[in-house]
BAPA-735276 format. One line per 10 residues: their letters; for each residue z, y, x of C-alpha. Coordinates in nm, 3 decimals. Layout:
<nodes>
A> Z,Y,X  ...
</nodes>
This chain:
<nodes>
XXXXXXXXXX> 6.712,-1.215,3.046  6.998,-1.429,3.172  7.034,-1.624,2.869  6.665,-1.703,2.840  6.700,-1.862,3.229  7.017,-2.029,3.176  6.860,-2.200,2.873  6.810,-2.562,2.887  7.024,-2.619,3.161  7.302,-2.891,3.145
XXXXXXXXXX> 7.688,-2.833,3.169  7.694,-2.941,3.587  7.367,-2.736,3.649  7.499,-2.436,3.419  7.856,-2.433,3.616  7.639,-2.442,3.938  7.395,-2.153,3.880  7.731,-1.895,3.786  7.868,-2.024,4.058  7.867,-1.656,4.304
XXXXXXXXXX> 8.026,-1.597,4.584  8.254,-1.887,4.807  8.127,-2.199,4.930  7.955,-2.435,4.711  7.843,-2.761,4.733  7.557,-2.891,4.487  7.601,-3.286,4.501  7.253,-3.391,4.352  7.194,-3.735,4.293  6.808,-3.821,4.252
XXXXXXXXXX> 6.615,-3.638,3.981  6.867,-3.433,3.881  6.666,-3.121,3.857  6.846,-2.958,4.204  6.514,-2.773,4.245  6.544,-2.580,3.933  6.916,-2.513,4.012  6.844,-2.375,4.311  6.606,-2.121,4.187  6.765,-2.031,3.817
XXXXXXXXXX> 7.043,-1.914,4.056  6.849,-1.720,4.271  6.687,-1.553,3.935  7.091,-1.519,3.820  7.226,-1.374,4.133  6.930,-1.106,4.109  6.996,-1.041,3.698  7.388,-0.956,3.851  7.304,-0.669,4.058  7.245,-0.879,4.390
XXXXXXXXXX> 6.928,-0.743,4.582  6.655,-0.959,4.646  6.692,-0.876,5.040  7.017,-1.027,5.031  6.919,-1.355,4.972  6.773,-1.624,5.193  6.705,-1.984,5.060  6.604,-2.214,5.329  6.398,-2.596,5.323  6.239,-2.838,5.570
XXXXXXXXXX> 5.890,-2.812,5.499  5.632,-2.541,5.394  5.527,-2.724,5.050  5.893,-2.747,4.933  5.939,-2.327,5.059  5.613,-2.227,4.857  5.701,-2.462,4.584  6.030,-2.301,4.577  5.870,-1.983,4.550  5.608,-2.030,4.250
XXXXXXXXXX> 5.919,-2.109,4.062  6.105,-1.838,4.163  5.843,-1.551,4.085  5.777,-1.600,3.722  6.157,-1.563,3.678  6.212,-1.236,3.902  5.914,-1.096,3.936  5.611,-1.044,4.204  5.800,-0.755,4.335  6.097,-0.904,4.405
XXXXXXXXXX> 5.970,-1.252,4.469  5.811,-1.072,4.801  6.076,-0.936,4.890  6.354,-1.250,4.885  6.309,-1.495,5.221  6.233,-1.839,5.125  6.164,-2.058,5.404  6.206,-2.360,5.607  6.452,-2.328,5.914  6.144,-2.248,6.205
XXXXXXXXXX> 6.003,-2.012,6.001  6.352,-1.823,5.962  6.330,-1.889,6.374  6.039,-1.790,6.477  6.059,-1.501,6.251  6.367,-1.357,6.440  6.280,-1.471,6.779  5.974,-1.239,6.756  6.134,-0.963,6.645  6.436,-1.008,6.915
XXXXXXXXXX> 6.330,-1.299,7.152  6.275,-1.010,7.402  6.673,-1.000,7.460  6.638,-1.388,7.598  6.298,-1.311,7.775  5.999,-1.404,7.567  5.715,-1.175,7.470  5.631,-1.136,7.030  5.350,-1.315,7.140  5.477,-1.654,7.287
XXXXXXXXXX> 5.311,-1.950,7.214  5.447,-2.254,7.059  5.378,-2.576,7.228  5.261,-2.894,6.998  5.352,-3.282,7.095  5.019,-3.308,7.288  5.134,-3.008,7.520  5.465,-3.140,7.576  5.363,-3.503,7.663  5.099,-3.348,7.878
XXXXXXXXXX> 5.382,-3.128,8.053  5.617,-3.409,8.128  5.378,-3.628,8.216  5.271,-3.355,8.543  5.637,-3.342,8.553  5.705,-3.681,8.620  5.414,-3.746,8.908  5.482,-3.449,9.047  5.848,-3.607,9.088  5.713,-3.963,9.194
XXXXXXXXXX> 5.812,-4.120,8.848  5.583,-4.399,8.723  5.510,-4.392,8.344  5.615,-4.756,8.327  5.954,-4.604,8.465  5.979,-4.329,8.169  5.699,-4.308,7.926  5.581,-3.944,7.844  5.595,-4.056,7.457  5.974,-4.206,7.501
XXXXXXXXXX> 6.052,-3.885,7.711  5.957,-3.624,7.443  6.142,-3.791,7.190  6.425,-3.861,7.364  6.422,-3.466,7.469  6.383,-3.375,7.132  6.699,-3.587,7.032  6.887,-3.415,7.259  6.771,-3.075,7.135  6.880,-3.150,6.813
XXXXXXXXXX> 7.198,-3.255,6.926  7.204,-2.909,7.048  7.246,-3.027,7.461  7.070,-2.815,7.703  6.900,-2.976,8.018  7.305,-2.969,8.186  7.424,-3.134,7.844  7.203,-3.380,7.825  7.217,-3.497,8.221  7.620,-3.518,8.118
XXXXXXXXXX> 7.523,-3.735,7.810  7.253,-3.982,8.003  7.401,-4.312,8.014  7.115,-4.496,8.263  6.901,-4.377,8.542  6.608,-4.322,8.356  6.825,-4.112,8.124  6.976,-3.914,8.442  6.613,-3.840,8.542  6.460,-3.782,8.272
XXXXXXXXXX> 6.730,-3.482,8.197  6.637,-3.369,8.509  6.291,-3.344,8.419  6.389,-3.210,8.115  6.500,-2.889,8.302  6.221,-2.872,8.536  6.034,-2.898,8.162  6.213,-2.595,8.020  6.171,-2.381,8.310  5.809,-2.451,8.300
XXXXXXXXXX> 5.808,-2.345,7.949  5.944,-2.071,7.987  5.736,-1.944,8.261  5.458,-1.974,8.011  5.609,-1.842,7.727  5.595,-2.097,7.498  5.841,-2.275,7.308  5.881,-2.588,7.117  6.042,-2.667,6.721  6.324,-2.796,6.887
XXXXXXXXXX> 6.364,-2.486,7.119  6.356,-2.243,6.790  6.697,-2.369,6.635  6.816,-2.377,6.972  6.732,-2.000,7.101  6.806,-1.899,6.756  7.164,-1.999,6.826  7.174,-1.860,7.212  7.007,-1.522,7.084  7.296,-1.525,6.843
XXXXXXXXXX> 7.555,-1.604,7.113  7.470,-1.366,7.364  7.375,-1.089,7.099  7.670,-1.049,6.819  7.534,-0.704,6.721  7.155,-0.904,6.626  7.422,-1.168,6.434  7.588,-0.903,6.221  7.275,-0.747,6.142  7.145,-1.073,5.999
XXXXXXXXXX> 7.457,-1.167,5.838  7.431,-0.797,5.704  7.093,-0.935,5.562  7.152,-1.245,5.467  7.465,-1.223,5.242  7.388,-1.526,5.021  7.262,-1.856,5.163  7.130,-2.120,5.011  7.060,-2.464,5.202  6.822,-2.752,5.010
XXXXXXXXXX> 6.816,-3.087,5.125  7.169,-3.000,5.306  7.184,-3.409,5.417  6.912,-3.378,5.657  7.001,-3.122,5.870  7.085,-3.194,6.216  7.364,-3.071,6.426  7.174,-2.731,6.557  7.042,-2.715,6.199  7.423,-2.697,6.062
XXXXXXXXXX> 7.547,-2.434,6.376  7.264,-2.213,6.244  7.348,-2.204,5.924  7.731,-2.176,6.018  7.661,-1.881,6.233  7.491,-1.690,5.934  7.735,-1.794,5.680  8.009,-1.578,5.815  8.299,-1.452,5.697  8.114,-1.387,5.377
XXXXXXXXXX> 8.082,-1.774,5.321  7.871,-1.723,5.031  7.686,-2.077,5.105  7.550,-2.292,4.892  7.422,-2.637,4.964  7.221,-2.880,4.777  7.163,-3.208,4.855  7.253,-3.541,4.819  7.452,-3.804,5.088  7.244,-4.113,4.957
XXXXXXXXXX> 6.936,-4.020,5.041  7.032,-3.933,5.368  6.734,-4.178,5.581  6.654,-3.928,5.868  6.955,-4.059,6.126  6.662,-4.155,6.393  6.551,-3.815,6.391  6.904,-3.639,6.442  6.973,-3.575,6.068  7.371,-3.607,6.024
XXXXXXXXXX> 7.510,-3.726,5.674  7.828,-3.585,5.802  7.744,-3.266,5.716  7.773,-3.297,5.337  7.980,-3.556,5.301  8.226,-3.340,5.537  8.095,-2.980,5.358  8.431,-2.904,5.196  8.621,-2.963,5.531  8.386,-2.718,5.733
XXXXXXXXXX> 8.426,-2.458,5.427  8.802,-2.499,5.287  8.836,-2.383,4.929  8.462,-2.520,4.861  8.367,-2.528,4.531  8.148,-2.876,4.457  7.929,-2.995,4.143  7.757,-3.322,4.098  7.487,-3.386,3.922  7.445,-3.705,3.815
XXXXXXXXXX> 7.190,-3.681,3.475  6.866,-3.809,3.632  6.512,-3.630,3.428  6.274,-3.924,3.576  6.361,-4.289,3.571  6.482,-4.521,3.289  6.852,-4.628,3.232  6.767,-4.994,3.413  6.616,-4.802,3.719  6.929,-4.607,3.763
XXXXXXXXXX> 7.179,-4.890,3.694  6.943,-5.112,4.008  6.998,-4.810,4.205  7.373,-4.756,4.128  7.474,-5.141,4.207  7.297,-5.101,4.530  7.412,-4.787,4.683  7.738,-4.841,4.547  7.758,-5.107,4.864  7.777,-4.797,5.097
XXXXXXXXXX> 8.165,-4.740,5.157  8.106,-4.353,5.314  7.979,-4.159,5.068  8.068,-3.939,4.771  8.034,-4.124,4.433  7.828,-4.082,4.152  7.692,-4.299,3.884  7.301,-4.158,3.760  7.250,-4.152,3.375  6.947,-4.059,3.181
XXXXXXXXXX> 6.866,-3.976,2.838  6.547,-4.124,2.899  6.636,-4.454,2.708  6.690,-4.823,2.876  6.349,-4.901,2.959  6.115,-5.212,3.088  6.292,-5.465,3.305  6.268,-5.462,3.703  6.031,-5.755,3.796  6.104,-5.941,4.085
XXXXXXXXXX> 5.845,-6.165,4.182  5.925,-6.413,4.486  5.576,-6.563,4.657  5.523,-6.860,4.858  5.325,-6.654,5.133  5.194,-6.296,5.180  4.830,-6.394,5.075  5.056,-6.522,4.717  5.246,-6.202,4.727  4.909,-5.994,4.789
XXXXXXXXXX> 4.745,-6.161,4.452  5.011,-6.135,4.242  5.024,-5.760,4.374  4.686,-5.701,4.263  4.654,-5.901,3.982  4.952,-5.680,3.869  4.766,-5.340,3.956  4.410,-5.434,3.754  4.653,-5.558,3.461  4.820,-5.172,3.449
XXXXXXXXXX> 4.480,-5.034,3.461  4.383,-5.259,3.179  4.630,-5.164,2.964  4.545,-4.774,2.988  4.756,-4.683,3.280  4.604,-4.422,3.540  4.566,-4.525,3.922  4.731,-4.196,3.950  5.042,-4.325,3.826  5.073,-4.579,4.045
XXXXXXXXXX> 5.235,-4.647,4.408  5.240,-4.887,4.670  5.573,-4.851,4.866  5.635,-5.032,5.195  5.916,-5.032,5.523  5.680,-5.084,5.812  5.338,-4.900,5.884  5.157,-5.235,5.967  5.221,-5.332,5.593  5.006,-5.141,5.470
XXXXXXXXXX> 4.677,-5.307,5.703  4.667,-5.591,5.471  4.720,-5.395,5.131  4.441,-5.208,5.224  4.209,-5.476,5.275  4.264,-5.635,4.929  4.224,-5.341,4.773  3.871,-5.236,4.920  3.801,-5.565,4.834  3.862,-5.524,4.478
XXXXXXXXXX> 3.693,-5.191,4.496  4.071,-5.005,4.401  4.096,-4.691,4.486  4.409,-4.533,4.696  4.501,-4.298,4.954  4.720,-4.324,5.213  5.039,-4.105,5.318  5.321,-4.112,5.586  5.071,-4.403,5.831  4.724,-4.396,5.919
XXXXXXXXXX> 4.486,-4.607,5.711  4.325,-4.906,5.814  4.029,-4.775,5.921  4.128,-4.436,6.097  4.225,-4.671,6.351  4.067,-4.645,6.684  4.025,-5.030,6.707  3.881,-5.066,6.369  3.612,-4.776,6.446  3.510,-4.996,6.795
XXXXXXXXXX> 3.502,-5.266,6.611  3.254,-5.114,6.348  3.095,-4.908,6.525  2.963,-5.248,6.743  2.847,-5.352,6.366  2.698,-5.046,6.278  2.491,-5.045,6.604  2.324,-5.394,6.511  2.294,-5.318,6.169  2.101,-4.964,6.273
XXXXXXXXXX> 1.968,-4.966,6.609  1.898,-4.567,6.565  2.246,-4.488,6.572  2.343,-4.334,6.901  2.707,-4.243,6.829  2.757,-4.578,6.709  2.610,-4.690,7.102  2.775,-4.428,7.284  3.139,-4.536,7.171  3.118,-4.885,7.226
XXXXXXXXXX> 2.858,-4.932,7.530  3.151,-4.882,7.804  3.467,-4.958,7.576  3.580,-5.200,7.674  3.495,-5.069,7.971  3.186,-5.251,8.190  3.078,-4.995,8.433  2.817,-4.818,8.219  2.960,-4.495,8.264  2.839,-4.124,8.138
XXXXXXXXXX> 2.604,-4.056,8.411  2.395,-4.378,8.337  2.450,-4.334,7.965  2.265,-4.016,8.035  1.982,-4.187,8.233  1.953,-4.442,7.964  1.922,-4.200,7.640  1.664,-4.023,7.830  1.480,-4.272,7.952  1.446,-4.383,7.570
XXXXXXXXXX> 1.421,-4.060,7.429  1.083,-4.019,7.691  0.962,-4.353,7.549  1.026,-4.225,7.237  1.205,-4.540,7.101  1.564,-4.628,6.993  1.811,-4.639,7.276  1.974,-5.015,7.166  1.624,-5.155,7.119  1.495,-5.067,7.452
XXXXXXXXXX> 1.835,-5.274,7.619  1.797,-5.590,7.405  1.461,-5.553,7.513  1.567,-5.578,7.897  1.305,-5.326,7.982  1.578,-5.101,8.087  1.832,-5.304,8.341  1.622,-5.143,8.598  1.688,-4.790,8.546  2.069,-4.885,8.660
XXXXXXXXXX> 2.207,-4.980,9.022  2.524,-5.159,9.124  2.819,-5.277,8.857  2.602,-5.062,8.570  2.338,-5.288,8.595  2.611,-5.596,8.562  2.739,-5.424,8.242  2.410,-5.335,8.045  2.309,-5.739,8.122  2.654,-5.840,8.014
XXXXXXXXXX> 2.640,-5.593,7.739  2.282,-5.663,7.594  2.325,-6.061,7.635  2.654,-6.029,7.404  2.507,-5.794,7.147  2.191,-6.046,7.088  2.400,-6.358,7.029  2.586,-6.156,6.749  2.291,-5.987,6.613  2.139,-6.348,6.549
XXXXXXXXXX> 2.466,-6.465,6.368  2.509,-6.178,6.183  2.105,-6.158,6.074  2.187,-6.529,6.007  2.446,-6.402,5.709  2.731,-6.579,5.871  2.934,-6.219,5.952  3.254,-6.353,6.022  3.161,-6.552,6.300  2.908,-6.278,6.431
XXXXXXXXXX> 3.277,-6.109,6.463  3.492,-6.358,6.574  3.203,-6.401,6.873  3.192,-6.063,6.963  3.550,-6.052,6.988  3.563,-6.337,7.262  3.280,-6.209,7.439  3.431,-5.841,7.511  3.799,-5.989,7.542  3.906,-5.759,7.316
XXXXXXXXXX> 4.249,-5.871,7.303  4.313,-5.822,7.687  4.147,-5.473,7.643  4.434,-5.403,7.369  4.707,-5.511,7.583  4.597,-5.358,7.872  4.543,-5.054,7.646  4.876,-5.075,7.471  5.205,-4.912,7.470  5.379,-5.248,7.489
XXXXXXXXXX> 5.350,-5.596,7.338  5.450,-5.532,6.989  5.143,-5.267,6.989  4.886,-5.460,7.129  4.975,-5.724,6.861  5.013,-5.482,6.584  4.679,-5.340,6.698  4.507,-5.715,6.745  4.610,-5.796,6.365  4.421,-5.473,6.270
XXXXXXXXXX> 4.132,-5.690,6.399  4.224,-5.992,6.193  4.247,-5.797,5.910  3.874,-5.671,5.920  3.794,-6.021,5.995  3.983,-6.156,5.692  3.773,-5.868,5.487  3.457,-5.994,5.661  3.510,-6.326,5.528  3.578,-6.269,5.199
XXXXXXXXXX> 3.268,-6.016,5.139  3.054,-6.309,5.339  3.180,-6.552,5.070  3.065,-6.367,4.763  2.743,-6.231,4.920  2.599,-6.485,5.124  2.233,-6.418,5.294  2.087,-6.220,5.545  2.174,-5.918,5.432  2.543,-5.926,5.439
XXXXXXXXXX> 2.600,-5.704,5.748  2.406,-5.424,5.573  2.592,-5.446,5.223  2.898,-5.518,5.411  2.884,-5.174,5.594  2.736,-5.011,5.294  3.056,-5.137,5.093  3.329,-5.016,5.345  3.063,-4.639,5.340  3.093,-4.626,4.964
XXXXXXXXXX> 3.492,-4.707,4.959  3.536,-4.388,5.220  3.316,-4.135,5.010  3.430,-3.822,4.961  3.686,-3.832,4.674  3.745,-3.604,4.411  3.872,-3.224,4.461  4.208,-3.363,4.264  4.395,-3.477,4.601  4.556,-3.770,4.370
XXXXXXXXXX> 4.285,-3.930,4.317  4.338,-4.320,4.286  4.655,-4.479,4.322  4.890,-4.384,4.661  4.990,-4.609,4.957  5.300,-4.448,5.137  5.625,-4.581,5.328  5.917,-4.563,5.179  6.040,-4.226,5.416  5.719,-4.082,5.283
XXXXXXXXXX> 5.786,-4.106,4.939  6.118,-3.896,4.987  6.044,-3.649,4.677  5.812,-3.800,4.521  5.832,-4.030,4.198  5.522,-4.210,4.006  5.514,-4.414,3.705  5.496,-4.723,3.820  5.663,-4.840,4.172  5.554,-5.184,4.354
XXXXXXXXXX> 5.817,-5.232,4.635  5.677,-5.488,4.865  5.803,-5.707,5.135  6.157,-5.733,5.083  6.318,-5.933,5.359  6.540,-5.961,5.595  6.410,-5.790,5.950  6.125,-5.577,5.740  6.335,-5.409,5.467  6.612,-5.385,5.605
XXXXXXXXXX> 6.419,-5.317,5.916  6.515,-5.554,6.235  6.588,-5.294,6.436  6.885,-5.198,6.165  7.054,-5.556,6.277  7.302,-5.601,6.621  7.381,-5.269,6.711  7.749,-5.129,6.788  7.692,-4.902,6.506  7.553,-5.178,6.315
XXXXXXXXXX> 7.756,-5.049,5.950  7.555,-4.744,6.021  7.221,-4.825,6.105  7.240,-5.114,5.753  7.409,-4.810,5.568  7.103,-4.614,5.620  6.857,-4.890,5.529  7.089,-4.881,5.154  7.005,-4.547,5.128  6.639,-4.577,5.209
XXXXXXXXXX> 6.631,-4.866,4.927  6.784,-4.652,4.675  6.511,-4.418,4.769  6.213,-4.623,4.687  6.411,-4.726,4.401  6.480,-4.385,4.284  6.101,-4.300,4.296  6.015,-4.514,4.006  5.983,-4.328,3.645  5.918,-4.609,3.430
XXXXXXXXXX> 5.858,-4.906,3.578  5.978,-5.099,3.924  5.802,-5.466,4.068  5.961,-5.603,4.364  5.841,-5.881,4.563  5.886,-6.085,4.903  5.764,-6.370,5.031  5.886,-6.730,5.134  5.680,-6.718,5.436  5.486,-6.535,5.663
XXXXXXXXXX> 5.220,-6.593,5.930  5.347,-6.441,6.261  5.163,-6.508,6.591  4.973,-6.790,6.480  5.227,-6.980,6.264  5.458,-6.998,5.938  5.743,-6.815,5.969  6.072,-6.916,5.682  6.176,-6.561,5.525  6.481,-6.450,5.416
XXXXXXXXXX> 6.529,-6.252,5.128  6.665,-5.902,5.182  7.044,-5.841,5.109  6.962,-5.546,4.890  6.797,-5.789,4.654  7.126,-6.020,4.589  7.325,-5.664,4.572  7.061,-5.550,4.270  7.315,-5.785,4.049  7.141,-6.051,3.756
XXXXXXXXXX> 7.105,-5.741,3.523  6.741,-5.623,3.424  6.575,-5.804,3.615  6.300,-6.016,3.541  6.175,-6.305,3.812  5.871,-6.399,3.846  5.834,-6.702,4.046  5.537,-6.934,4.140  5.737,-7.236,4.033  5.823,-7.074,3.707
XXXXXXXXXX> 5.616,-7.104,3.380  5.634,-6.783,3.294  5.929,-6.512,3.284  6.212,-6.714,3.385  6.513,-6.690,3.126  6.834,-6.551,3.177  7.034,-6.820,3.358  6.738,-6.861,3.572  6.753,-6.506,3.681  7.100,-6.530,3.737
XXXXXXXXXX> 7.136,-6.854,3.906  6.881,-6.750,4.172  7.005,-6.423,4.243  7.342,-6.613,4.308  7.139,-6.830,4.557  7.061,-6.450,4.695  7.432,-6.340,4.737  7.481,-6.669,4.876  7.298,-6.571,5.185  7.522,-6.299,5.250
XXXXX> 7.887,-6.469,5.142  7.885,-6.150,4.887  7.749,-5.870,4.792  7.910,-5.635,5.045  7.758,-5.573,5.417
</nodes>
């Protein structure tokens, strides 16, 4: 049986899945196949003599665990596939914490307490201690709480650690937070890692009988774990040290979240004597993928080497195509996509990669207009936004006076003093006249029925909604919207509504995107009917899709895409302040913050099988104007190799020398390749 698992499986991965008891570190570059290293060697430690009970393979998130899992049963059987623990790190938590959380206080049955809960928590926490939430924000305050969790600092810790007053207080809250908690008996994710490590503290013998357990660990994506994360594991590890971890330094991208690189690129320090394997022959992308990827990360001066290979063959050039605008950029983008599909490539196959959630706003529109279809991970889509539901939902309600959910979200928002109770009197006041609710106000017959500032608001309201419906019956939709808009002072509604400036704006271009869709659909199907087709096109586009949850091609950001890999890869918007992201530029630890933007390139490089297009753009419109871009640093650090440009100057591919003299001009930005 042993031969038949260990068949297929490359020198590094072979010397990795004997590897049995000590340390061992499992340095796996991208596509390497660490998945099926991990569990051949569970299967090989079993076919040894080790019992299934003694091992315990541990992953961040459920699909990875069960993946994990499905691989591992056909190898070892359903029998003993039950009986091994694969899981992520709360599961292993919350797991022991019922069975001995009653030695720190907590019933099997506490609760566990979602983001909602805690916001709402600090937020009573905070009035109750006369702080404003323009002092500390409930949303800043949970996740700076969290970070110091992770760190592993308890409410003392962390009001040692705060560095401003609204740091000091918040740790005081923070305590006030946890005693709460704990009066309730429910816990957080952050809290599991942490109680797992105080149960183990306080209670050696409940240690030793999980070390007893546990007697060969195995750690996947080892680079993300956070400081609490690596104590944990530590503690179980023992004497015994039979640890191994798999992971791999450069794709290391979750630093804002508490993730520590240090902990694998430091693994053999922590566990002298380690044993450590790289694997470095890639299973998914092409020889010029890997060589883009290589010259990139290579920039990164902390990390552990390794060059990725593949058998796979050299492959199709990277294209790099630079536009004169983001409406240039967008064509070329699509114009790209349709020419794939024409050529007998699957939507499927396809991905849309991006830095910044708000990219994504104007992808989407572009593609409903061309009737593409996609689905969208790691950021809400375009129209899951509340904004772009108001603003429809004011559309839908001219378009179909019957529609009462349409009327009852937009008749107070924003808001005009037409509150539930005369929303009430209204509905039934139409419902006894047996007549549509929006007709009877444009009729007027029903101002009366409302007294004081509601009365103010249903004129305002119905005087408003009849100069749009007559531009809108008129066919000219875009400037039914644009009116509607102005009238409601929408914008001061968003910023009033807002977290803070960059919100409301990223909110307001939402707006301007559906506006910009508007438009274009007005353009192409002018008369009076082009509200109704113009709703009925944006119904059909979010119809139920097939039971396959791949249908059509995907839309994620780049931190989504951790794990995944696709055919063809469009990288978009490469420039300096969106990839690498602004807030990557000034800081103390500004070689850190950049380093981590590297590694999140060679990510969305990495994710590419067979073919990669990259683009940016000269300029942008920002706030109303042109804005000059600069071209990301990662693109001059690519190197002139495989690439081919595609520029709107150009004729065609550029040639050689072209390629190379502009990506010189990229460099020259930068002085040199190195950051």
């Amino acid at each position: 049986m042993s031969k038949r698992l260990l068949a297929g499986l490359n020198p590094q991965q072979l010397e990795a899945v004997r590897h049995r008891d000590g340390p061992l570190l499992v340095l796996a570059g991208a596509g390497t196949g660490k998945t099926r290293v991990v569990t051949v060697r569970i299967a090989h430690l079993l076919a040894e003599g080790v019992r299934p009970e003694h091992v315990l393979a541990v992953t961040f998130t459920n699909k990875a665990a069960r993946e994990m899992r499905e691989r591992v049963a056909p190898m070892v059987g359903k029998d003993a596939a039950a009986v091994l623990t694969i899981s992520t790190f709360h599961s292993l938590a919350i797991r022991l914490l019922r069975q001995y959380g009653d030695r720190l206080g907590y019933r099997k049955n506490f609760g566990i307490a979602d983001e909602e809960e805690r916001s709402t928590l600090l937020r009573a926490i905070l009035r109750e201690t006369g702080i404003s939430e323009k002092e500390i924000s409930p949303r800043w305050g949970v996740w700076q709480i969290s970070s110091w969790k992770n760190l592993g600092l308890d409410p003392a810790g962390a009001l040692e650690a705060a560095c401003d007053d609204a740091e000091i207080k918040l740790a005081i809250a923070y305590r006030s937070m946890q005693q709460e908690m704990r009066r309730r008996q429910v816990m957080d994710f952050d809290d599991m890692i942490m109680l797992g490590l105080e149960l183990f503290a306080e209670h050696p013998d409940v240690l030793d009988q999980c070390r007893d357990r546990f007697r060969y660990l195995m750690v996947d994506e080892y680079q993300d774990t956070n400081s609490t994360q690596y104590e944990f594991i530590r503690h179980l590890a023992g004497a015994r040290r039979n640890i191994m971890v798999v992971g791999d330094d450069d794709q290391s991208i979750y630093g804002w979240r508490g993730a520590r690189a240090g902990n694998i690129l430091d693994f053999a320090k922590h566990y002298q004597g380690a044993k450590v394997v790289t694997l470095a022959q890639n299973y998914r992308s092409t020889n010029v993928i890997l060589r883009a990827a290589n010259r990139v990360i290579g920039n990164n001066t902390v990390r552990m080497k390794k060059e990725l290979w593949s058998a796979l063959g050299e492959g199709k050039a990277i294209e790099l195509h630079h536009a004169e605008d983001e409406r240039d950029e967008l064509l070329h983008l699509m114009g790209r996509l349709t020419a794939l599909k024409a050529k007998g490539r699957s939507w499927e196959s396809m991905a849309i990669l991006f830095r910044a959630n708000q990219q994504s706003n104007a992808i989407e529109v572009y593609l409903r207009e061309r009737q593409i279809p996609y689905r969208v991970v790691g950021t809400r889509s375009l129209f899951d936004r509340r904004e772009c539901k108001d603003l429809l939902a004011y559309l839908k309600l001219i378009a179909n006076p019957m529609d009462d959910g349409a009327l009852l979200r937009i008749i107070n928002t924003p808001a005009r003093g037409i509150g539930r109770g005369s929303q009430d009197r209204l509905i039934a006041e139409a419902t006894r006249r047996r007549c549509a609710t929006f007709e009877l106000i444009l009729s007027g017959e029903l101002e009366g029925e409302l007294r004081g500032p509601a009365a103010g608001g249903l004129a305002e309201f119905r005087a408003t909604m009849t100069e749009v419906r007559d531009l809108a019956e008129a066919g000219r939709l875009g400037d039914a919207i644009e009116l509607l808009l102005e009238k409601i002072d929408y914008r001061n509604y968003l910023e009033m509504d807002a977290r803070d400036e960059l919100d409301a704006q990223v909110r307001w271009n939402v707006l301007g995107q559906i506006l910009e869709l508007a438009r274009s659909f007005e353009d192409k199907h002018r008369g009076e009917g082009v509200l109704a087709a113009y709703l009925e096109s944006l119904a059909l586009d979010e119809r139920p899709k097939k039971d396959d949850e791949d249908f059509g091609l995907t839309m994620l950001t780049v931190h989504a895409a951790k794990g995944l890999e696709y055919d063809q890869v469009f990288l978009v918007g490469l420039e300096e302040g969106i990839f690498p992201h602004k807030n990557s530029f000034g800081d103390d630890d500004n070689l850190d913050t950049i380093d981590e933007e590297r590694r999140l390139f060679y990510v969305a490089v990495t994710r590419a099988r067979r073919e990669l297009y990259l683009s940016l753009a000269r300029t942008r419109r920002r706030y109303g104007r042109d804005e000059e871009r600069e071209a990301s640093r990662f693109l001059a650090e690519l190197g002139d190799q495989d690439i081919e440009l595609v520029d709107p100057a150009a004729q065609g591919p550029a040639e050689d020398e072209v390629v190379g003299d502009y990506l010189s001009r990229l460099k020259g930005l930068f002085g040199s390749s190195e950051s």
